[in-house]
C-alpha positions as CSV (number, residue, x, y, z in Angstrom):
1,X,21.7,163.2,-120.6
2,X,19.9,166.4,-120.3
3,X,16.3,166.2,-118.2
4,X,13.5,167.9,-120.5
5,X,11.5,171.0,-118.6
6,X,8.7,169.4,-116.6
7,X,5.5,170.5,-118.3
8,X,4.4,172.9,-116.4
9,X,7.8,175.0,-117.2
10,X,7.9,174.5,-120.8
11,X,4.3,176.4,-120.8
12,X,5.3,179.1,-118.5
13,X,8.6,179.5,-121.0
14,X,5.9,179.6,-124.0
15,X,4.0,181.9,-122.4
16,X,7.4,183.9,-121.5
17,X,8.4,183.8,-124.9
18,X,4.8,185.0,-126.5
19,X,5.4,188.3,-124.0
20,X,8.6,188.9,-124.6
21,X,8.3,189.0,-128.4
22,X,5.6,191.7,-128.1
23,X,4.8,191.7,-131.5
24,X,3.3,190.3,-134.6
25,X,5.6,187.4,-134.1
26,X,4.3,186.9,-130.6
27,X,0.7,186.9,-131.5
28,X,1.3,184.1,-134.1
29,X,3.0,181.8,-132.0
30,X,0.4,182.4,-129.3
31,X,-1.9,181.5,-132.3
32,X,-0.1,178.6,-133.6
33,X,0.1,177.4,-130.1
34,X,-3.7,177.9,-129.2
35,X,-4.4,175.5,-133.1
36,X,-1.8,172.8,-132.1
37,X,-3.9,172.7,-128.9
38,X,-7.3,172.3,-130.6
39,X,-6.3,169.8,-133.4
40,X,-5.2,167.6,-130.5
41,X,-6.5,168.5,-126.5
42,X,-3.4,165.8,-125.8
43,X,-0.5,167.3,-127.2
44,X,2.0,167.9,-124.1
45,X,4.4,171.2,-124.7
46,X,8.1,171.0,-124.0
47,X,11.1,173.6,-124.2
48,X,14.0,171.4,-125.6
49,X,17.7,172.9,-126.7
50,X,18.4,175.3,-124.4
51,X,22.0,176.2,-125.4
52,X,24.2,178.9,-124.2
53,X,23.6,180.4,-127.6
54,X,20.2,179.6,-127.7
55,X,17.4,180.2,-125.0
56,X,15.4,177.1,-126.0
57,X,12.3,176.3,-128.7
58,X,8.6,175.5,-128.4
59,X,8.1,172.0,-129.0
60,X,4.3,170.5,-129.1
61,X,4.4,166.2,-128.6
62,X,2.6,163.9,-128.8
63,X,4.1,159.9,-129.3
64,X,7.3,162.1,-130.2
65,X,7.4,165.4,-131.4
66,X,5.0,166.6,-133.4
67,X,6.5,170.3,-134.3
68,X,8.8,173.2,-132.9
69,X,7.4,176.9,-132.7
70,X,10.3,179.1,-133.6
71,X,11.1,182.6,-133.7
72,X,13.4,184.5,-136.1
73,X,13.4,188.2,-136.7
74,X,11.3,187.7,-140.0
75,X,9.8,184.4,-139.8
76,X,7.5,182.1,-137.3
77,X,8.7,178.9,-138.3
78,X,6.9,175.5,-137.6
79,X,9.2,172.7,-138.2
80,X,7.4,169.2,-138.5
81,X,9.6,166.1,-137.4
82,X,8.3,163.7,-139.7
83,X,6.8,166.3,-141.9
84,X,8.4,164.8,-145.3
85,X,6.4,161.1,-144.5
86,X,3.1,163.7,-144.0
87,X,0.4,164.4,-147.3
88,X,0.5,168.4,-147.4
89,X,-3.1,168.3,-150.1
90,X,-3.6,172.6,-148.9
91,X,0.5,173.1,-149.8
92,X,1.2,174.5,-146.0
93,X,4.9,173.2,-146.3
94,X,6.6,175.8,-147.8
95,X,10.5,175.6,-146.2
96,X,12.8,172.7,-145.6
97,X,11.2,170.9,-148.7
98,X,14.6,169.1,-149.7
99,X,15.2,167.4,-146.6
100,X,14.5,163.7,-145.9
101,X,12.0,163.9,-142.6
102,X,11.3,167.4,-141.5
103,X,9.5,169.8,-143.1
104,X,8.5,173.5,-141.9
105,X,5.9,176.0,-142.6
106,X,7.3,179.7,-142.4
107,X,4.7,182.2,-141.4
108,X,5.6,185.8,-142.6
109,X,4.0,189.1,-141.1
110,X,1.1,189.2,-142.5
111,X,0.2,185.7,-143.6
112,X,-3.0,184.1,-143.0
113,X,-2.9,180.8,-141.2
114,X,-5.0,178.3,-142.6
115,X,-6.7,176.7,-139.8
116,X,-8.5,173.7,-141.0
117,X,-5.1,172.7,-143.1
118,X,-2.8,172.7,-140.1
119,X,-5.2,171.6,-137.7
120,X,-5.6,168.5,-140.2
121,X,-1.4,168.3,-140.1
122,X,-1.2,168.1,-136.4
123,X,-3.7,165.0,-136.5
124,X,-1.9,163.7,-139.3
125,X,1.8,164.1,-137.7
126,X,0.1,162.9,-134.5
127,X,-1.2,159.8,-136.1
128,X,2.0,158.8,-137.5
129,X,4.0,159.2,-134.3
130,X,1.1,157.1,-132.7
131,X,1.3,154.6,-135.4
132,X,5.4,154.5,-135.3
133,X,5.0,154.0,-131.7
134,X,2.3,150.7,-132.2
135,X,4.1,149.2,-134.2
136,X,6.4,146.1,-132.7
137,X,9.8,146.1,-132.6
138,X,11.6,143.2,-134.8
139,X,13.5,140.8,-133.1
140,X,17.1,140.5,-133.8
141,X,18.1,137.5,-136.2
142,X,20.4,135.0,-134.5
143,X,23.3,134.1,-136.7
């Protein structure tokens, strides 16, 4: 089993990552990043699946993940783990919508972030992990 990036790493990476972009896509993860952080002063920030082929994603936790940050060439993509068991009332979901659990939120040059809406997502997907997390385990029936 892989170790994850001790926290201090994973926000130096982020912070690597926001520089090396340079551009429009850097500036709205550094955004994204600096909302996850005030919808929840808790969240802890990992970089998981570093692959030969890939260098590694932004993830923001808290009682599991919460979401990814990724970068594509057109497209600052936040991927919700649970995102499908998550009420969306301000539509902010707007990729992955046929899956079962996740559900993403593709930010295009351009696009205004709405603030209050994903702020009130982070709490929300938050709260569920807490919730999942509170929740007993059930016993194993005996035969």
């Amino acid at each position: 089993m892989k170790r994850p990036v001790p926290v201090e790493s994973a926000s130096a990476l982020i912070d690597e990552k926001i520089k090396e972009l340079g551009d429009w896509r850097g500036k709205t993860l550094a955004q994204v990043r600096e909302i996850v952080h005030e919808a929840d002063p808790e969240i802890l920030e990992e970089w998981k699946w570093v692959k030969p082929t890939s260098p590694g994603t932004p993830v923001w936790s808290h009682g599991g993940i919460v979401c990814t940050g990724e970068t594509y060439k057109n497209v600052v993509k936040m991927t919700f783990a649970k995102g499908a068991a998550l009420k969306d009332p301000s539509g902010l979901f707007n990729s992955s919508l046929d899956g079962n659990v996740r559900r993403a939120i593709d930010i295009h040059e351009g696009d205004k972030v709405d603030e209050a809406a994903l702020k009130d997502l982070i709490r929300a997907a938050v709260a569920l992990n807490l919730k999942a997390k509170s929740k007993p385990k059930p016993k194993p029936q005996r035969a």
